[in-house]
TORMAR-572452 format. One record per residue (C-alpha): residue number from 1; x, y, z; chain; residue in one letter. Coordinates in nm, 4 decimals. Example, Ala and Ser with C-alpha at 12.3 -4.5 7.8 and 13.67 -1.06 7.14 Angstrom:
! residues 2
ATOM   num         c1         c2         c3   chaine   residu
ATOM     1     1.2300    -0.4500     0.7800        A        A
ATOM     2     1.3670    -0.1060     0.7140        A        S
***
This chain:
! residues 55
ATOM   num         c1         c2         c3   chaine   residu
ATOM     1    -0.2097     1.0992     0.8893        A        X
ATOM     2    -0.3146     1.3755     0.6777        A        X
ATOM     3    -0.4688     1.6872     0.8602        A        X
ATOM     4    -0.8280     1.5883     0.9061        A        X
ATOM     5    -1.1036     1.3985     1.1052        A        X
ATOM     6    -0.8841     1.1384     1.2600        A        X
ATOM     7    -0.5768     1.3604     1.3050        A        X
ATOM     8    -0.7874     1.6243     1.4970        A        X
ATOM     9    -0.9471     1.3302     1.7171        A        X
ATOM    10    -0.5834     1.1653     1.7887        A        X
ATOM    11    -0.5320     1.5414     1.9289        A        X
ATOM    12    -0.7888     1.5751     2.1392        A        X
ATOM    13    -0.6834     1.2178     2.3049        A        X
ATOM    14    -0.4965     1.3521     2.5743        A        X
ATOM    15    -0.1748     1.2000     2.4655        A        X
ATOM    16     0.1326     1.3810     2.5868        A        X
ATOM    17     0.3147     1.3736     2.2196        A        X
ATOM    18     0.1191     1.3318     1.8858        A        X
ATOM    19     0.3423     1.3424     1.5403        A        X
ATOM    20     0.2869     1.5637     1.3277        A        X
ATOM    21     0.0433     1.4545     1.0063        A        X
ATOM    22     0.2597     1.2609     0.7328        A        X
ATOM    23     0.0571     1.4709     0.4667        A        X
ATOM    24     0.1146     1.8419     0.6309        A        X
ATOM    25     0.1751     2.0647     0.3025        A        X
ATOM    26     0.5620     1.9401     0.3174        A        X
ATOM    27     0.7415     1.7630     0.0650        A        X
ATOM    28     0.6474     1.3839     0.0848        A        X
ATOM    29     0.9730     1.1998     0.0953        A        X
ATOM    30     0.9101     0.9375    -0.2456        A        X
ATOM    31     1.0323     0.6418    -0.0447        A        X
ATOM    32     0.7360     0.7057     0.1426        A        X
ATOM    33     0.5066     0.6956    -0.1194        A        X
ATOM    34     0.6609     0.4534    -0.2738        A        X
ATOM    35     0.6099     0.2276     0.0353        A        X
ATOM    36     0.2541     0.3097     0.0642        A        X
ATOM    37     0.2120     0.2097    -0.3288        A        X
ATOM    38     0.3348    -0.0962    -0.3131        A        X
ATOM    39     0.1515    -0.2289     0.0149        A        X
ATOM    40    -0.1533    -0.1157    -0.1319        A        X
ATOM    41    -0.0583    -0.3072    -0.4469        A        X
ATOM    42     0.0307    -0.6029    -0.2417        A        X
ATOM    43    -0.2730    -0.6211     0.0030        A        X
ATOM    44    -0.4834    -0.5883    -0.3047        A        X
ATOM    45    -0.3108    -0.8734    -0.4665        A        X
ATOM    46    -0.3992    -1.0981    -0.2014        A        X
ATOM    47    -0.7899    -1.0387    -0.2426        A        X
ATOM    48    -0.9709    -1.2881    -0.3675        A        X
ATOM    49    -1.2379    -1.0860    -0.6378        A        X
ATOM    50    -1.5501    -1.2019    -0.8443        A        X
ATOM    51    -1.6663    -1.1060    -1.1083        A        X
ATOM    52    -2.0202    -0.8587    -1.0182        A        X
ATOM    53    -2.2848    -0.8124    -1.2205        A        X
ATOM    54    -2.2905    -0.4859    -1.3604        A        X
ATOM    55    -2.6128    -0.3119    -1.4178        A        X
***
């Protein structure tokens, strides 16, 4: 998780050992994003869309 809302809750939990946030001002290893790209690309592939009427 990046540094945020839900990292800062997840530290106030109480838990003994939190990781740190994937998205922490480091270097993001590409394989990383490169998994996060393509289960994005994949769960969107598997929604079923219509068309909406734009306005």
């Amino acid at each position: 998780m990046a540094p945020g809302f839900f990292h800062h809750r997840l530290s106030r939990c109480g838990a003994d050992v939190v990781t740190r946030p994937l998205l922490d001002g480091t270097d993001v290893d590409p394989a990383m994003v490169s998994l996060v790209l393509d289960r994005c690309a994949e769960a969107a592939g598997q929604l079923h869309w219509t068309a909406a009427a734009v306005r």
